[in-house]
N, C-alpha and C positions, 0 to 999 in steps of 0.2 A: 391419519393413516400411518406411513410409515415415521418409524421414532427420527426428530431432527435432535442432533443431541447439539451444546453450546456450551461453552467453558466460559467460566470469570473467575478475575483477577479482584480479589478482595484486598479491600485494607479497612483498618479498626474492627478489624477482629480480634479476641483476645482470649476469650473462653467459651465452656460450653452453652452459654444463656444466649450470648452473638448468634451459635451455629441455631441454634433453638428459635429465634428470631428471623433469621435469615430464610432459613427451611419455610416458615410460615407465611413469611409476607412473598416468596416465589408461589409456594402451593394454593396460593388462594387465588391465584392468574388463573384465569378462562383456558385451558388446553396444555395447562403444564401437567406432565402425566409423572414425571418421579423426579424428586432432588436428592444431590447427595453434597453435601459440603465438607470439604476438608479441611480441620482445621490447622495440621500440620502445616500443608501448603499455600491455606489462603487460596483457599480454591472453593465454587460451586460450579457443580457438573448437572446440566438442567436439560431433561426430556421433554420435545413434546411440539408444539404444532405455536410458539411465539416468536415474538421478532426478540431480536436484541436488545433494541434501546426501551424495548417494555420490559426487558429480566432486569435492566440498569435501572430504570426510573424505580421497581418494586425493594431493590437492595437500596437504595438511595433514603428513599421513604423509608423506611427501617432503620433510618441512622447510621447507615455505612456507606465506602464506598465500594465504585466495581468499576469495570471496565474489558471490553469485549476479547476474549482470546481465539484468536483462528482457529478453527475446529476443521480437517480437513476429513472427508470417507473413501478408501479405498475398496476394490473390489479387485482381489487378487485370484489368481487361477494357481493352484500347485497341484499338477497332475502326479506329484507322487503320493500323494494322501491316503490311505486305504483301509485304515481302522481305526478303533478307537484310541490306539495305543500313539498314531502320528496325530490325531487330533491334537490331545493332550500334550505333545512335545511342541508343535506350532502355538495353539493357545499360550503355553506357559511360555516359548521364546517370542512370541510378538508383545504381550503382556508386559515384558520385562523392558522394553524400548520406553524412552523417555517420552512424554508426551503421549502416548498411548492411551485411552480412554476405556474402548472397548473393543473385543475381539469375537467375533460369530464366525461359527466354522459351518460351512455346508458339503457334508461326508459327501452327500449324495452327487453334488455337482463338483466334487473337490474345487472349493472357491472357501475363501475368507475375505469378510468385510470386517476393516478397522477403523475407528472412528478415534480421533485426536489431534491434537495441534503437535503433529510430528509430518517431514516429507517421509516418499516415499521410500529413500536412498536405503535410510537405518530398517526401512522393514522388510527391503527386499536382501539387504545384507544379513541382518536376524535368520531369515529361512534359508537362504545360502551356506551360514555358520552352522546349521544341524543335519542340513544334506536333503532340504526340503525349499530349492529353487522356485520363483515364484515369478508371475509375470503380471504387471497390471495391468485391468484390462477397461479400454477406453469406453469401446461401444461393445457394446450386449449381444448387440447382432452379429457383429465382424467374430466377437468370442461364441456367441455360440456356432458359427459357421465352422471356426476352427476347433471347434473342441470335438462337434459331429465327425469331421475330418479326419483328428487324431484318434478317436475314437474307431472309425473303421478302419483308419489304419493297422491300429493298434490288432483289433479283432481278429483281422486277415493275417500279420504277424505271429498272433498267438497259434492259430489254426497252422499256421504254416510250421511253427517250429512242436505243435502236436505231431502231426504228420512224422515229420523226421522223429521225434521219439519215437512214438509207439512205432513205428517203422522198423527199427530194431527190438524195442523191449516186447511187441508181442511173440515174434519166434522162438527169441530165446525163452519166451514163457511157456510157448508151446513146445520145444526141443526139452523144457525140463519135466513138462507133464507126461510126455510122452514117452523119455528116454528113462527120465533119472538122472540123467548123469552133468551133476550141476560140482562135479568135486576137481580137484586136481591132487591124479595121483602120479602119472607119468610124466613123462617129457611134452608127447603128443599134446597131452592134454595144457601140458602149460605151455606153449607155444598157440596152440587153438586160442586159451581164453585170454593169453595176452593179447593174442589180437582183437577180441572182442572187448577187452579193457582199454583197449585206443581205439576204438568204435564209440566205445560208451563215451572216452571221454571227450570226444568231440561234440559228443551229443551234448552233456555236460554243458560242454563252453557255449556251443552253437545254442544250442533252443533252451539251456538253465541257466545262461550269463546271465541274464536281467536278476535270478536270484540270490547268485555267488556276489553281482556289482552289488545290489541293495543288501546285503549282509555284510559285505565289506565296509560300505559306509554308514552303517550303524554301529560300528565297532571304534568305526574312527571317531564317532560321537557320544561312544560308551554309552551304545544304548542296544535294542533288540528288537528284531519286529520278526513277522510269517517269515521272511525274506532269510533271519539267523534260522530257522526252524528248518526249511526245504532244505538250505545249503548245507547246512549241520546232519540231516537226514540222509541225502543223496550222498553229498562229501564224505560221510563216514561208512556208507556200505562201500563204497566205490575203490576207499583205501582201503579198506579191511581185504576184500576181493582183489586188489592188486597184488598186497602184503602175499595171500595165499598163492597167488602167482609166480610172485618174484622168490617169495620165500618158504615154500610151503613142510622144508623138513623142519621149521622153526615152529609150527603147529600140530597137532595129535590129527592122526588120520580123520577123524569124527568132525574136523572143527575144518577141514578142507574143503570148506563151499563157498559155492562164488555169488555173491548178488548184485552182479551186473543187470539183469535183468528188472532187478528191484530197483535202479538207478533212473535207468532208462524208462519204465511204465510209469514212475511214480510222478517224472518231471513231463513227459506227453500228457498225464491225467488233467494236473494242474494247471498247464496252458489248458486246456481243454475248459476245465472247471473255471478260468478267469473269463476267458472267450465268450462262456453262457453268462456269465455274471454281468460282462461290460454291455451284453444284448438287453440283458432283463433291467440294468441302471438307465440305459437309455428309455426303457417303458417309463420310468418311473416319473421322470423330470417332461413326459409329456404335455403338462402341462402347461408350465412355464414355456416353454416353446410355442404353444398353442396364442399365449397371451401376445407373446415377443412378434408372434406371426398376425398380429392384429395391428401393429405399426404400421402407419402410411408411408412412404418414403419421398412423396412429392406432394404437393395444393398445389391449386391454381386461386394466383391469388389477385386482385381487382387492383390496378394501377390508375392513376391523372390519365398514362400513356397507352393503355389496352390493358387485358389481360397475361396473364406470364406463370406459367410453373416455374418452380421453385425446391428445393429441398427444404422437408419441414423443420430442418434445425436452424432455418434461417429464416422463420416463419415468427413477428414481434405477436404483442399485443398489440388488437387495436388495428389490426389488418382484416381486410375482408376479404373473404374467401368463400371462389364458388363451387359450389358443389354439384354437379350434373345426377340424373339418374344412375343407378347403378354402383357408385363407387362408396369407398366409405372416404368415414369422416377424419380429417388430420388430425383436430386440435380443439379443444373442449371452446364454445363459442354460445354467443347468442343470435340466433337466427333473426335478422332484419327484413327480409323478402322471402318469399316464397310459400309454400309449403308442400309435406311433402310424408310420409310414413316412414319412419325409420326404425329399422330391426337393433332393437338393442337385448339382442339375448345373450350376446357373445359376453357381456358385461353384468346385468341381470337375471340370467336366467329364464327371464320372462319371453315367452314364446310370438306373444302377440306383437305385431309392430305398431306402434306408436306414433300419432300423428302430431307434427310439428309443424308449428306454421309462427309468425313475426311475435317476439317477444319470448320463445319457448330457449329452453337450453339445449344444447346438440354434445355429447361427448367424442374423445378419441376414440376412434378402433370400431362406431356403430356405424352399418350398412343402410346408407338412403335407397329409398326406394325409388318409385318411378316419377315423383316431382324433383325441380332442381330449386336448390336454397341457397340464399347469400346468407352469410355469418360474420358476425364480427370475431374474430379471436379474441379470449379473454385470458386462458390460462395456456400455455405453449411450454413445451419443452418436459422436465420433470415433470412442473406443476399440475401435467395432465391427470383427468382420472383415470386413467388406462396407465399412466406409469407410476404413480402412488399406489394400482392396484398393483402390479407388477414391484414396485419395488417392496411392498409388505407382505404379497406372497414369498419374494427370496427370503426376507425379516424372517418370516414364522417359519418355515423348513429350516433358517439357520438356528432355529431356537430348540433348547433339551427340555423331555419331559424328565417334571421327577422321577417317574419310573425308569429312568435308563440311569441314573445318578450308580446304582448298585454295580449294575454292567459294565460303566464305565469305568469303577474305581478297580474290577478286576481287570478288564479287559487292559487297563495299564500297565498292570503288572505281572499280565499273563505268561509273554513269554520264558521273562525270567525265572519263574514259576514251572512252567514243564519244565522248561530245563534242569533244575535242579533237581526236579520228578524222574524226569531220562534219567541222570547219570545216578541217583541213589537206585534205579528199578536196578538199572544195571551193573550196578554193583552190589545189590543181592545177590541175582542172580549166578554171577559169577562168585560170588564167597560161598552160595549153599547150595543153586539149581542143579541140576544132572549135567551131565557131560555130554557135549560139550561144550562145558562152560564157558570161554568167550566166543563161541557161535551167539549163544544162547543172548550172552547179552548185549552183543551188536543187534538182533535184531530187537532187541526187548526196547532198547534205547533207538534206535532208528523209528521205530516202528511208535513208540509215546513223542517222540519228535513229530511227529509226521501227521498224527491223526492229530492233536492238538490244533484247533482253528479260533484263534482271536478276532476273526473278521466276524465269524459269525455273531458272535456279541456284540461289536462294536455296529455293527448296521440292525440289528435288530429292530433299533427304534428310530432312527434316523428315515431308513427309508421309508417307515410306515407313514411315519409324520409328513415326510416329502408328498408322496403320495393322495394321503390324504388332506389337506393345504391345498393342494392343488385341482383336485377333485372339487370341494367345499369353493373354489375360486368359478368352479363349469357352474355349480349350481346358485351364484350370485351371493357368495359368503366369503365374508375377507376375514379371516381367521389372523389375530396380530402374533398367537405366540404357540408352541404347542404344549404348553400347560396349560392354556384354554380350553385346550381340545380334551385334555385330562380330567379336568374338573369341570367342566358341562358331560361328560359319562358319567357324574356321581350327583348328577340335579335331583335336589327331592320340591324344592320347590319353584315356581317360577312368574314371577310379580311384573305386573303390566299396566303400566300408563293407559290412561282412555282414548285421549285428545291423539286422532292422529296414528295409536296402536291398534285398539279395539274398534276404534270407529275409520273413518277415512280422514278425518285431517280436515275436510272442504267444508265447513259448518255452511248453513243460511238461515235468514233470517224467514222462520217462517210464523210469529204474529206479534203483533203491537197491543199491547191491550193499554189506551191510557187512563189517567185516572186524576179524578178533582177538574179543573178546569182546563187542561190541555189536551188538546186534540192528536191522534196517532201521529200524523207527517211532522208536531212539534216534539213531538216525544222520539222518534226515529234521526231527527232531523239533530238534536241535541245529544243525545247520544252516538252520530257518528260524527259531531264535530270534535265529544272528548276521543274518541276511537280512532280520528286520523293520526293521531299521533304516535299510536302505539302499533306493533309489530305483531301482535298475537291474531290465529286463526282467527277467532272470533270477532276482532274488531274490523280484521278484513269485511269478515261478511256482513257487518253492520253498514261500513262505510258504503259497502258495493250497492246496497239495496238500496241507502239515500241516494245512489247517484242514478240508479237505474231510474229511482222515481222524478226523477229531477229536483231534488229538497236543494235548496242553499246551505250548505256545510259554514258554520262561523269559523276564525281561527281561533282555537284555545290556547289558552294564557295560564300559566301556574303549571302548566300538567303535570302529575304524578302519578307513577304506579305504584299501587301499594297491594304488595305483595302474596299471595293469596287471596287475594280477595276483591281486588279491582281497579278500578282510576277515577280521579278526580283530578278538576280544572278551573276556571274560570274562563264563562263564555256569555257574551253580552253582560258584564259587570255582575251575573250571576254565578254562585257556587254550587258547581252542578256534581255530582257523585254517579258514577254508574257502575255496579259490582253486583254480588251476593251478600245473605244477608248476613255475615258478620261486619261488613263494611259501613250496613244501614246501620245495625246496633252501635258501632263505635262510634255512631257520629247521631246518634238517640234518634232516628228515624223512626215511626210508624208505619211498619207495613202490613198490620193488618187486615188493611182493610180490602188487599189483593191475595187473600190468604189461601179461598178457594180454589180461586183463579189458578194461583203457582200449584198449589197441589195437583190440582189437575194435569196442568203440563206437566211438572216431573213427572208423574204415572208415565207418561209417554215419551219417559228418554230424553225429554229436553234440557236443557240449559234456559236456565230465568238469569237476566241480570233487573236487576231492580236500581230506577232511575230515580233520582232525588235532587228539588231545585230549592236551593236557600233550605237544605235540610226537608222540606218537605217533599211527600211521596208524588211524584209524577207517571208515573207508570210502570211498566215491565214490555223488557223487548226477550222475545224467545227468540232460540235458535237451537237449532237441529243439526246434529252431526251425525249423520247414514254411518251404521254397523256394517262394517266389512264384510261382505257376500259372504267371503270363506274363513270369519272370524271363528265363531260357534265349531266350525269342522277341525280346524285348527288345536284348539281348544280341546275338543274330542281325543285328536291324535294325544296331547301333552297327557293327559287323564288314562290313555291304553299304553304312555309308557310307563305310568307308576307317578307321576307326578302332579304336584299339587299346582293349581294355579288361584292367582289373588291379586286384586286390581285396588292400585293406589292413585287417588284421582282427587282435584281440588275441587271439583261439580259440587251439587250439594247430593245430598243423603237420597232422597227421593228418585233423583235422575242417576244415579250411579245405583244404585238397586233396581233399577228398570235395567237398563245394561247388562246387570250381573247376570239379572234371571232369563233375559236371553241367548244369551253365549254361553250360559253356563259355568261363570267362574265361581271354585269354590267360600273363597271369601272376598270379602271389599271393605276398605274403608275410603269415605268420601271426608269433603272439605279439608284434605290433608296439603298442609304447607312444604313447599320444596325441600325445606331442612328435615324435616317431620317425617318425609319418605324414607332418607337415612337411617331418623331413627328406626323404623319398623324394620326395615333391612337388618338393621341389628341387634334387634329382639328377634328376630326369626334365626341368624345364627347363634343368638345365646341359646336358643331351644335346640338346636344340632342340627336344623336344615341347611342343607348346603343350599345357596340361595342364587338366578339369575335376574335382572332388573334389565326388562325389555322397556326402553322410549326413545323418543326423536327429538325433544326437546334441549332447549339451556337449563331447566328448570330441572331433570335429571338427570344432569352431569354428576352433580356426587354423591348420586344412587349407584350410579353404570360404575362409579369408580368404588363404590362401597361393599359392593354387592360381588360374590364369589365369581361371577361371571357377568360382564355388559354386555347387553348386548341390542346395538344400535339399530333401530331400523335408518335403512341408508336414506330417506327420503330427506331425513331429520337433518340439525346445525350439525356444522361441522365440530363444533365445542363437545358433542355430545358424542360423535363418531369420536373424536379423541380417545375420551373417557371410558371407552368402551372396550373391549377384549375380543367382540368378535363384529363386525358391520353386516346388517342384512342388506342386499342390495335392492332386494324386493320389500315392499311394504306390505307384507302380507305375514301373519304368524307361523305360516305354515312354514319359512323360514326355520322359525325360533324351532318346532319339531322334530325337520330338516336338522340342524343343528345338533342338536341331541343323539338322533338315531345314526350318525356319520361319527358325534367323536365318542360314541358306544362301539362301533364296530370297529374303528381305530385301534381305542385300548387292546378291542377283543383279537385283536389284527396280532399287537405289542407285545400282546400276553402271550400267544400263540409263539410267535420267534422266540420271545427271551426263554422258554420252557422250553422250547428244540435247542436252543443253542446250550440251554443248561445242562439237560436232559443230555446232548450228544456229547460233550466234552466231560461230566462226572462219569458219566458211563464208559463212556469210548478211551480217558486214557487209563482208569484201570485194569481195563482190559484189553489196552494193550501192553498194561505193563504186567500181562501175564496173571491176573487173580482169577484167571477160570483153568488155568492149566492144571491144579491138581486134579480137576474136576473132570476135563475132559483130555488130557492130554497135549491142548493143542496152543499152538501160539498164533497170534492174527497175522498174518504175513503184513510184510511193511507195504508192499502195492496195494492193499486192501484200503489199509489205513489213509496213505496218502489221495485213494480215488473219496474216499470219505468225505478229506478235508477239503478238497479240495470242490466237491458238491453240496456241504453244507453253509457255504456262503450264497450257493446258487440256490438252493431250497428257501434260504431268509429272502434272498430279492422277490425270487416269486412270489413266494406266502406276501410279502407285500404288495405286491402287483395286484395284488387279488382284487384290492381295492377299486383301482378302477372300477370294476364291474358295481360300484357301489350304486344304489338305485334309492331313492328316499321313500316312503309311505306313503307319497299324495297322492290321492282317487282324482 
């Protein structure tokens, strides 16, 4: 689930063949997801779901040495964060600390996780040093309590110092529609609006300080942000309007007007416009709150001395813990006693409860129903799946789509940019526009200040992604990045495992046919004794039906898997083989003589393994693995979104053609080897399909990892969730559909802000730098502008919110 990243300390390393070396013999570990080696530093920087002393022993075996560097992850809070332009300046100052690994910004939650063998001293000093304070935050819950907190603080603050603006700025807005009389020509009159210019400027200090301190300290950090833009806006009508006050024979009768009023509405608009913004951010991160709100805070857990609650952070492995009706569950365990239905939809999606009784697995954060169960604790703390889901929901909302890369490279250099737009508008204006001319171009430049909005860009894609991340989380979909989500909207095709995807996973054994002189119970009885050994679906269901029948299982001796194709052993001093038949051919078997026999089964969707004792043919054991109720419907939906589907399966040819042509899949190929599935993966992208690789298996781990998109059904090895880019939690395809039609309306979400934010910013500040005045006469008043800017940051939140309402296709 979520990335563990781990640093080593290399020696004999020398050149590029070492790094080339090094790289391969990590990437060939079960659940390493990316290497990066540096050979400057003698350093490999390794992703992914292994222990330590297994990254050491794999550098080792490769001829070098290594050894473990502390890797620590912070989760820092800096509530000054607000666009893309302070991402960018945090990224680049946390980045540049020593030690430092990696950096994920989350706009939406203003949080940054750092991952490196650095304390936390040098990164909370880093943000300090650019004017972007930062606090780490221990527990999740305590921060999200106080961010709620600061947040409505904050809200009722902004409202409050709206009020006090618009308080003053709408009379005076009305006294100038009404009267006219916005000029200073007398004494009366400068006297009057002096006092309204120490009105204004309290307002100013009082309800625009937050903008004048945040422009202040970006100056002191030779940088810019909204915050230079408002102050530079408001600041510059404010003195212009005083100047005319204090000194008004120093200006031409025409240029004697006051925009105080334009000071005052424009700084009430923008508290106003943050106000809606910080409401519509808190929709957004609902999620995440949703999951955090599935944490237990106590078990009761089974003592020598009685029973005792407890806090679950002090809850081991290997403790049992009861669980009564009604309550949910602590800590992912396996249930010993009881039984009992348990609601795991909050986690799956799946609506049904699920009944659990001794031997079954129980997770965090699912609701037991009206039985009580004892559980052993197995995984606690982090290790939970309720907090791996949680901590790779924050992973993926901390993650950029390539579509925002464009946004983000302007929205950095945005302000600087109007600015230098303001002061050339307004220096046209004033060398050629009408008189009079520095009226003209105080507002021409207040007014391109003012309607310029970098937030909007910079959250465009941020929140959608949030959003949707967290959504795809309600419907039992763990999403690891939001390029995921980018490239499953552009699927043309999408390739599915049998075992366990298409069918249910549960094979049995439904007939013995034997052959030559052994009788069925010897033939069943021989093949589940090579089958205890091995781990796969199907051997389960061999062994299970010898022991149902009461057969004596021998212990096999020698056993091997051989790989696509089956196992062999030695059992009673015999060499027994049980597989498919390219396993019979490599070891010159005659299976002819069972030829009708297996035909027939395949027709019928079965699985044959063909048994062989001392080389000769002994029988065939069938087994049946049930098509998924709502595989075919599934199937259906992928086909009415434009997509191809095709199944890659090791069955033989007969039995995986039975399959096909009842679900429906466009193409199959059968008997294909784990490596083999890659390669098709890769022939499908040489031909331009953008390509997804649904299974649950080890065996397509480096399919999920090869394929444009994995995508895991959650039922599957954890090796295989690794490998994967998005986890279904449900075993069900309609998932994989699901999937599709959430990060289509995503983009569609993405597409929509970044075209309003484009759309309002090439439009909006040409025009307010005056390009329609020939036209019509008219200049856009700077309140206009600034109620603009200040509602199209609130227009991007919503259009993201929208998502919520997002609802998948399943009948």
């Amino acid at each position: 689930m979520p990335n563990n990243h781990q640093l080593l300390a290399l020696t004999g390393v020398s050149c590029a063949g070492c790094v080339s070396r090094i790289e391969k013999a990590l990437q060939a570990l079960p659940g390493v997801e990316e290497v990066t080696v540096n050979l400057a530093e003698r350093t490999a920087q390794v992703a992914g779901e292994v222990s330590g002393p297994t990254l050491v022993s794999a550098v080792e075996s490769a001829g070098y040495g290594a050894s473990l560097i502390a890797v620590e992850a912070y989760l820092i809070a800096v509530p000054g964060m607000s666009c893309a332009g302070c991402v960018r300046k945090i990224e680049q100052a946390l980045g540049n600390v020593t030690g430092v690994q990696r950096v994920l910004t989350n706009l939406g939650e203003r949080e940054v996780t750092v991952t490196g063998s650095v304390g936390v001293a040098p990164l909370l000093a880093s943000l300090s040093a650019i004017g972007y304070p930062g606090e780490v935050i221990d527990s999740e819950e305590l921060a999200r309590k106080q961010r709620q907190e600061q947040e409505q603080q904050q809200y009722r603050h902004l409202l409050r110092h709206m009020v006090i603006a618009l308080g003053l700025g709408i009379p005076l807005m009305v006294w100038g529609m009404v009267t006219g009389e916005m000029g200073v020509n007398n004494t009366t009159q400068q006297w009057g609006w002096g006092i309204v210019g120490a009105l204004t400027f309290l307002v100013l200090w009082f309800s625009g300080g937050h903008f004048f301190r945040g422009a202040w300290k970006a100056l002191k950090h030779r940088t810019a942000t909204m915050d230079s833009l408002v102050a530079l806006g408001t600041g510059a009508a404010w003195f212009y309007s005083m100047l005319v006050v204090l000194f008004p024979e120093l200006l031409p009768a025409a240029a004697r007007h006051v925009y105080f009023e334009a000071s005052a509405m424009i700084i009430g608009m923008i508290n106003l416009g943050q106000a809606l913004e910080i409401r519509a951010r808190g929709k957004t991160s609902a999620a995440i709150q949703r999951l955090l709100g599935l944490q237990v805070k106590t078990a009761r857990v089974v003592r020598d001395s009685g029973e005792v609650d407890i806090p679950v952070e002090q809850i081991q492995a290997g403790d049992i813990i009861r669980v009564r009706p009604g309550e949910a569950i602590a800590v992912d365990g396996l249930v010993t006693e009881g039984s009992s239905r348990v609601d795991e939809s909050m986690l799956t999606g799946e609506p049904v409860p699920v009944m659990k009784a001794s031997g079954d697995t129980v997770s965090a954060g699912t609701m037991n129903g009206n039985g009580a169960l004892l559980f052993r604790a197995e995984r606690v703390g982090r290790d939970t799946a309720l907090a791996r889901i949680i901590a790779m929901v924050r992973h993926a909302q901390s993650t950029k789509m390539p579509v925002a890369r464009l946004a983000d490279r302007i929205a950095s250099v945005f302000v600087p940019v109007v600015m230098v737009i303001a002061l050339f508008a307004a220096m046209v204006w004033y060398f050629v526009g009408p008189a009079p001319a520095v009226a003209h171009a105080l507002v021409v430049a207040v007014t391109v200040l003012l309607i310029a909005c970098p937030c909007a860009l910079g959250l465009a894609t941020p929140m959608s992604v949030m959003v949707a991340v967290g959504k795809a989380a309600e419907y039992g979909m763990l999403v690891r990045s939001g390029e995921a989500l980018q490239k499953a909207s552009r699927l043309t095709t999408v390739v599915l495992d049998k075992t366990g995807t298409i069918t249910e996973g549960r094979p049995k054994v439904t007939m013995v046919v034997p052959h030559a002189s052994f009788t069925e119970s010897q033939v069943l009885a021989l093949a589940a004794g090579l089958e205890q050994a091995s781990e796969h679906p199907l051997a389960e269901a061999i062994v299970m039906a010898a022991r149902e029948k009461g057969l004596p299982v021998a212990p096999c001796g020698q056993f091997e898997a051989v790989t696509g194709s089956g196992v062999k052993g030695v059992l009673d001093n015999r060499s027994v083989l049980l597989g498919n038949t390219r396993l019979m051919q490599g070891h010159g078997v005659d299976i002819s003589a069972l030829s009708d026999t297996s035909a027939d089964l395949a027709a019928k969707a079965q699985t044959l393994m063909y048994l062989a004792v001392d080389n000769q043919l002994a029988g065939i054991v069938s087994v049946a693995d049930p098509i998924r109720e709502d595989s075919a419907a599934a199937i259906q939906r992928l086909h009415a979104l434009g997509i191809k589907v095709m199944m890659l399966t090791g069955d033989n040819h007969v039995t995986a053609e039975a399959v096909a042509r009842q679900v429906g899949i466009d193409a199959f190929y059968a008997e294909v080897l784990p490596e083999d599935k890659v390669t098709h993966i890769r022939r499908l992208q040489e031909q331009g399909e953008v390509t997804a690789m649904t299974g649950d298996g080890i065996n397509d781990a480096p399919a999920l990892a090869r394929a444009d998109v994995g995508l895991a059904i959650g039922a599957g090895t954890d090796v295989a969730i690794e490998a994967a880019d998005i986890t279904l939690m449900r075993s069900s395809l309609h998932s994989v559909a699901d999937a599709v039609e959430l990060s289509r309306a995503t983009l569609k979400n993405i597409k929509q802000n970044l075209f309003g934010a484009f759309i309002y910013n090439t439009l909006g500040i040409p025009v307010a730098a005056g390009v329609l005045y020939p036209l019509t006469g008219l200049l856009l008043s700077p309140v206009v502008a600034g109620t603009a800017m200040a509602f199209s940051s609130v227009t991007v939140v919503s259009n993201a919110n929208r998502l919520r309402f997002f609802k998948p296709g399943t009948k």
